[in-house]
C-alpha positions in Angstrom: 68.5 -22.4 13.7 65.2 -20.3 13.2 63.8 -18.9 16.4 59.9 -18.2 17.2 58.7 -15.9 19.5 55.6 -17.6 21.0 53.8 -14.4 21.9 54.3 -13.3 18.3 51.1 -11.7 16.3 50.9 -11.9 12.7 50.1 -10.2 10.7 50.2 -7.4 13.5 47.2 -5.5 14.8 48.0 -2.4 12.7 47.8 -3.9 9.5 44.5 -5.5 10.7 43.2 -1.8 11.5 44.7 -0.5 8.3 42.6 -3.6 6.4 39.7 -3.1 7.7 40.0 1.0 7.6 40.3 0.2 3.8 37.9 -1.7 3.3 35.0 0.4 5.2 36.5 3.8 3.3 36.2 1.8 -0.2 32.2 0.8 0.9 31.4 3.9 2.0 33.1 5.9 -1.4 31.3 3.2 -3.6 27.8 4.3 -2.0 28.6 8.0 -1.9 29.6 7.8 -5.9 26.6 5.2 -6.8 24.3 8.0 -4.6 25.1 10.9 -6.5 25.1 8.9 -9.9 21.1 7.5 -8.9 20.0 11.2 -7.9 21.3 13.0 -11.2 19.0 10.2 -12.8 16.1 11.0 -11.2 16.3 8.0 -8.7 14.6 8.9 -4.8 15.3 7.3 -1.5 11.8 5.6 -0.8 10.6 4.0 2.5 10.4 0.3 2.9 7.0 -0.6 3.6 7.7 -3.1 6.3 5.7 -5.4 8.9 7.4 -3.5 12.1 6.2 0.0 9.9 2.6 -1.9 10.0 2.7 -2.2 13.4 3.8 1.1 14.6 0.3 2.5 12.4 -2.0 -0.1 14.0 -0.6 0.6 17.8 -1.6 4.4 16.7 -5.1 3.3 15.6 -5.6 2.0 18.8 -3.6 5.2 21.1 -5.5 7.7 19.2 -9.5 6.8 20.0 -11.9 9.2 18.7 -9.1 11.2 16.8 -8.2 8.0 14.8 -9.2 8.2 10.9 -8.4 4.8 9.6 -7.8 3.6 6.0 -8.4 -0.1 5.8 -8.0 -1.7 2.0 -5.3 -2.1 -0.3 -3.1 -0.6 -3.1 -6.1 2.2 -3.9 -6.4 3.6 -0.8 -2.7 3.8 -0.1 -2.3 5.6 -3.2 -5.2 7.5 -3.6 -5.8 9.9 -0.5 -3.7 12.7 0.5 -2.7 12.0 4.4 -1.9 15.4 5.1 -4.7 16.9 3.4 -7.0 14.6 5.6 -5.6 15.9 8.9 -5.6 19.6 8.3 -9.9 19.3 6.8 -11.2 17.0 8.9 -9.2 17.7 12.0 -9.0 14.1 12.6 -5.5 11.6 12.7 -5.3 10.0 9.6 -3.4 6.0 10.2 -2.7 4.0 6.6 -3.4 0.4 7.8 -4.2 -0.2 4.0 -1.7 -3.3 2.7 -0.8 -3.8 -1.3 -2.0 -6.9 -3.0 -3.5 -8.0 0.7 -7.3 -8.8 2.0 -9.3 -6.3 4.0 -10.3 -8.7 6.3 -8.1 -9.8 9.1 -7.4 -5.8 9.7 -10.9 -4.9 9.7 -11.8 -7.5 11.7 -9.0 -6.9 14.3 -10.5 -3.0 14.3 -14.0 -4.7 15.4 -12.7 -6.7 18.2 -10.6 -4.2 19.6 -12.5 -2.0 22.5 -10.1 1.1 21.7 -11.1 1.5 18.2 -13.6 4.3 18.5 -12.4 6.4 15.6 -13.3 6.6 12.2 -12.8 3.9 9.4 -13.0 4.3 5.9 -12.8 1.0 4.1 -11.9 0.7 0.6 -13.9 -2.3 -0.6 -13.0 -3.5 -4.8 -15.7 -4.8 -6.7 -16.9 -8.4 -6.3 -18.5 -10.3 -3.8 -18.1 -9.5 -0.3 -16.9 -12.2 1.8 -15.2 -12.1 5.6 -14.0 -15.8 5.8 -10.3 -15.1 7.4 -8.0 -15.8 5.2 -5.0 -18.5 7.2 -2.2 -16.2 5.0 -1.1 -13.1 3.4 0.8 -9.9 4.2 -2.6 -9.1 6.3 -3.0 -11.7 8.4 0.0 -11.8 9.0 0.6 -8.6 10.6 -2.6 -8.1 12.1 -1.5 -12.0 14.0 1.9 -10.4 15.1 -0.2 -7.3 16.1 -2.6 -9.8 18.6 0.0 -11.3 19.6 2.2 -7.7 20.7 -0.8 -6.6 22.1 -1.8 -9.4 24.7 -0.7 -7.2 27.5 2.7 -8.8 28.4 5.8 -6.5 28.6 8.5 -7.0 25.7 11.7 -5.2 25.7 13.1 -4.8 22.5 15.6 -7.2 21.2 18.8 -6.7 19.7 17.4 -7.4 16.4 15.2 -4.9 16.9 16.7 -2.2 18.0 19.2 -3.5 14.9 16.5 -3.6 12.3 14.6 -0.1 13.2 18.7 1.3 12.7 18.8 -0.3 9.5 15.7 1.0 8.0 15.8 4.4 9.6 19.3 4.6 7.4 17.9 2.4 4.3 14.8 4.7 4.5 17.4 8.2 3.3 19.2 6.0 0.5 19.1 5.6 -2.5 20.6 2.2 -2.9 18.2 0.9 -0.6 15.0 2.4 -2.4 12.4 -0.4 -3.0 14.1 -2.8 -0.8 16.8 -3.4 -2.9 20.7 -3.1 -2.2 23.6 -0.9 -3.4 25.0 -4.1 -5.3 21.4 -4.6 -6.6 21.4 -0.5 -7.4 24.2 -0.6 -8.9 23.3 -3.8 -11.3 19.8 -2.6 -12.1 20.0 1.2 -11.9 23.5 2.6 -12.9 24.8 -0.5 -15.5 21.6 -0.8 -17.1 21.3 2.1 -19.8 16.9 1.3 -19.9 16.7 1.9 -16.2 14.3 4.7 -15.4 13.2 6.3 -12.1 11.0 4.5 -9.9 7.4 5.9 -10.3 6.7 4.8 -7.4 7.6 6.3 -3.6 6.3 5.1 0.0 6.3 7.7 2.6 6.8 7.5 6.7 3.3 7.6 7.3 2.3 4.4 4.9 1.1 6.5 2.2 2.3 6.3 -1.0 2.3 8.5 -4.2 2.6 7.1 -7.9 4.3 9.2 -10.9 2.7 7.8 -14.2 4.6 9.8 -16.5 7.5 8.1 -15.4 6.6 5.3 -16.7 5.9 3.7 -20.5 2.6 4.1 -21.4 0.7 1.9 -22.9 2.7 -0.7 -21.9 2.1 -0.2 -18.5 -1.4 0.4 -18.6 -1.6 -3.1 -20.4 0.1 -4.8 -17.8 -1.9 -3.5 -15.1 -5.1 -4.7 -16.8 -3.6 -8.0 -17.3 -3.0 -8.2 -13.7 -6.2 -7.3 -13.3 -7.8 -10.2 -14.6 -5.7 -12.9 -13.9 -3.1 -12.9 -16.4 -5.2 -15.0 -19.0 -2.8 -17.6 -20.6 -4.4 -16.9 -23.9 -3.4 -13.6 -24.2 -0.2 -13.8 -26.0 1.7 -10.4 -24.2 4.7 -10.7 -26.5 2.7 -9.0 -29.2 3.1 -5.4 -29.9 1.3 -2.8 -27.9 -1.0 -2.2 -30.1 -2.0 -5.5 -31.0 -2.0 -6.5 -27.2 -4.2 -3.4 -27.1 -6.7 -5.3 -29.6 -6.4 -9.0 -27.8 -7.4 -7.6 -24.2 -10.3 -5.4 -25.5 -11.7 -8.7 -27.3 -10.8 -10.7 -24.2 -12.8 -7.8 -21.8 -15.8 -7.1 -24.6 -16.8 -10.8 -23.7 -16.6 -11.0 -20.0 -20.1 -11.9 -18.1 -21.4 -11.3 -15.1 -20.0 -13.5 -11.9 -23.2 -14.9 -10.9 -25.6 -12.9 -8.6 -25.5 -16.0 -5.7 -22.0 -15.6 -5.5 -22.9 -12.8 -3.3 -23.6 -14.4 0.2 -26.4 -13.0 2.4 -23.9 -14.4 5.0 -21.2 -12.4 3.5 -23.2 -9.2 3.9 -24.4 -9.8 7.4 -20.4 -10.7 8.6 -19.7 -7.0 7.2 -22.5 -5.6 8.7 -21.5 -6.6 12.1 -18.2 -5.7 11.7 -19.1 -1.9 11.0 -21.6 -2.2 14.5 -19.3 -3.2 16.5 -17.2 -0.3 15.4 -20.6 2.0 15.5 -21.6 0.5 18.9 -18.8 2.2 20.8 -19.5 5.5 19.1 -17.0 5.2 15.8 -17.9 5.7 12.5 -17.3 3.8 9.3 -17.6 4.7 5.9 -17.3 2.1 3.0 -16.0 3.6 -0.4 -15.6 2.4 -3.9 -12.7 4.4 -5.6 -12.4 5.3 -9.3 -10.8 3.3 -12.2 -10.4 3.6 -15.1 -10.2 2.2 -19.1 -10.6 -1.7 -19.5 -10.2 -2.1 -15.4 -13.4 -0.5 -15.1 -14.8 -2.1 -17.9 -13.8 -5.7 -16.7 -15.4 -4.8 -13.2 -18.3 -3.5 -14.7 -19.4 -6.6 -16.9 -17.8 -9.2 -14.2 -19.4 -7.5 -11.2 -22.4 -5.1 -12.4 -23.1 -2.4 -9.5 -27.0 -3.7 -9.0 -25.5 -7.0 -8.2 -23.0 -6.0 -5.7 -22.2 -2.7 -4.4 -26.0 -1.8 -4.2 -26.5 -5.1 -2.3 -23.7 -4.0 0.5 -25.1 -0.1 0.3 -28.7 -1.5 1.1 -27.8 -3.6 3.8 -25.0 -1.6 5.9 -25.3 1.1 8.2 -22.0 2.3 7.4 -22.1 5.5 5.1 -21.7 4.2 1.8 -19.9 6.2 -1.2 -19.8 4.4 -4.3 -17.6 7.5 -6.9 -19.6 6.8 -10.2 -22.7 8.3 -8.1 -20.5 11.2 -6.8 -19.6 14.1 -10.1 -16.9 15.1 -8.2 -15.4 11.5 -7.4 -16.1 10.2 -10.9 -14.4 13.1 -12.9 -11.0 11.4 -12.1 -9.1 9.2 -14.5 -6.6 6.5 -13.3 -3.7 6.6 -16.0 -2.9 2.6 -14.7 -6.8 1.6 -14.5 -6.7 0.9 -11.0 -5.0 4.2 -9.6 -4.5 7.8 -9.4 -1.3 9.8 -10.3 0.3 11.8 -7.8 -1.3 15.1 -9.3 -4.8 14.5 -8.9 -4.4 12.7 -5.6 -4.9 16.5 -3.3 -8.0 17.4 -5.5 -9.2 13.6 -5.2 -8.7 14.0 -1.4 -10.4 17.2 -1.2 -13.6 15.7 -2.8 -13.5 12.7 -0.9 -14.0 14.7 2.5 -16.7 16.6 1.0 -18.7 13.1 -0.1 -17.8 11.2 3.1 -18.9 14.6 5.3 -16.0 14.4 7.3 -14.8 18.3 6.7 -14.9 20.7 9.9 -17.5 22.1 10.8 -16.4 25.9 10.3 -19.6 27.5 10.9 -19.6 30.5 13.7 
């Protein structure tokens, strides 16, 4: 007759130890080897620009008062102006509250109806007409909503998931696998078994800011598809041509844009802008509104759709904000965006430079 011994453990608690030891040495060697394989391809760790990441800039904005030199806007702005080079001319605290692909509005109205804001703001505003109806979604609203919400005085400790998810990126944030938000198994798909995978051109930084390497990328093809994505993707465009007959298609397609009507402009728009930028003003900050440089058949396509006279001189003759518009600046026009919409990282310091000399915000080193 078989026997049992009840208080028996199978399999036994070594084995388990041994499994699991395994397993964790067989991850961990896979991400080493996939690391080193990603780097000697030119592949970067890259931060993941996150909501909590957001959050962390805006509760600065607010700490830092006077000091505070805030970049509202989107992709431009992010990648466009030098963070460091900002701090050390203008002796100010540069925040990036700028958000890719996301409306000015929510954050720039947020900055107005919060009493600490009493810094500077430097708002990057893209042609067309200016509007501050608020927007019920989107990246920016959002995380400025999650911002109100943090900051309605009530004490919050930090959850487990918190604590578990500012971990996880401040590991993510030094590997590779993770670049982009992606994953080792997604790395290792789309990176290392793919033989046309190049290095990301693009990298986000601690501090918000991010840097773009166009020669890492396939030109014109890129450039195309930038411009495309500029003006909506038209579905007559057929983009399965070849570059240089796509080239042909989107000129013809930009050559015939007109002029967004002039009404489309709202005196109500301008006015909800204007008292934005007061309310700032009013408790001794300072805001600047700038138009940044582009390029090729983006500028083109802005130009006819939303002509200068029609638009940005409207906002320039009706702010009190400090207006810089780079076509009427020599030294802010002299740049050329290699995408249409943005500079590369080697111009971005000079650009920077030039910008704090236009906006006046370098020190004041006279004895």
């Amino acid at each position: 007759m078989l026997s049992f011994i009840s208080n028996s453990e199978w399999p036994p608690p070594r084995a388990w130890k041994l499994t699991i030891g395994g397993a964790l040495l067989t991850l961990l060697a896979f991400v080493a080897t996939t690391e080193i394989i990603l780097a000697r391809r030119g592949f970067a760790p890259t931060v993941h620009d996150t909501q909590a990441l957001w959050l962390k800039e805006r509760e600065r904005a607010s700490a830092l008062g006077k000091r505070a030199l805030i970049l509202v806007g989107a992709s431009r702005i992010q990648l466009d102006i030098d963070l460091d080079i900002l701090r050390r001319t203008t002796g100010l605290e540069p925040v990036q509250l700028a958000i890719d692909g996301s409306s000015y509005v929510p954050v720039l109205e947020g900055l107005a109806h919060d009493p600490s804001i009493r810094g500077t703001v430097v708002l990057d505003l893209i042609p067309g007409p200016v509007s501050l109806e608020r927007q019920s979604s989107g990246a920016s609203h959002d995380f400025q909503a999650e911002y109100e919400t943090s900051a309605d005085g009530k004490i919050r400790w930090p959850t487990y998931r918190d604590i578990d998810a500012r971990m996880s990126d401040a590991m993510r944030n030094h590997l590779i696998n993770y670049a982009d938000g992606g994953r080792p198994w997604d790395a290792f798909q789309n990176r290392i078994i793919n033989p046309e995978a190049t290095p990301q051109y693009l990298s986000t930084f601690a501090d918000r800011s991010r840097r773009a390497d166009y020669q890492r990328v396939k030109m014109p093809d890129f450039y195309l598809s930038r411009v495309l994505r500029h003006l909506g993707n038209p579905p007559e465009i057929d983009t399965s041509l070849p570059a240089d007959r796509l080239a042909q298609k989107v000129e013809d397609y930009v050559s015939r844009l007109e002029p967004t009507a002039a009404s489309a402009q709202t005196t109500k728009g301008l006015v909800d802008l204007e008292r934005t930028v007061a309310a700032i003003q009013s408790r001794g900050g300072k805001v600047i509104i700038v138009s940044l440089p582009t390029s090729g058949l983006v500028h083109e396509a802005d130009t006819r759709r939303f002509p200068k006279s029609l638009y940005w001189d409207r906002v320039a003759a009706t702010t009190s904000a400090h207006a810089i518009h780079s076509q009427e600046h020599p030294e802010l026009s002299r740049f050329a965006c290699p995408d249409g919409s943005h500079l590369d990282q080697r111009d971005v310091p000079a650009f920077t430079t030039a910008f704090v000399r236009a906006a006046g915000l370098g020190l004041d080193r006279s004895p």
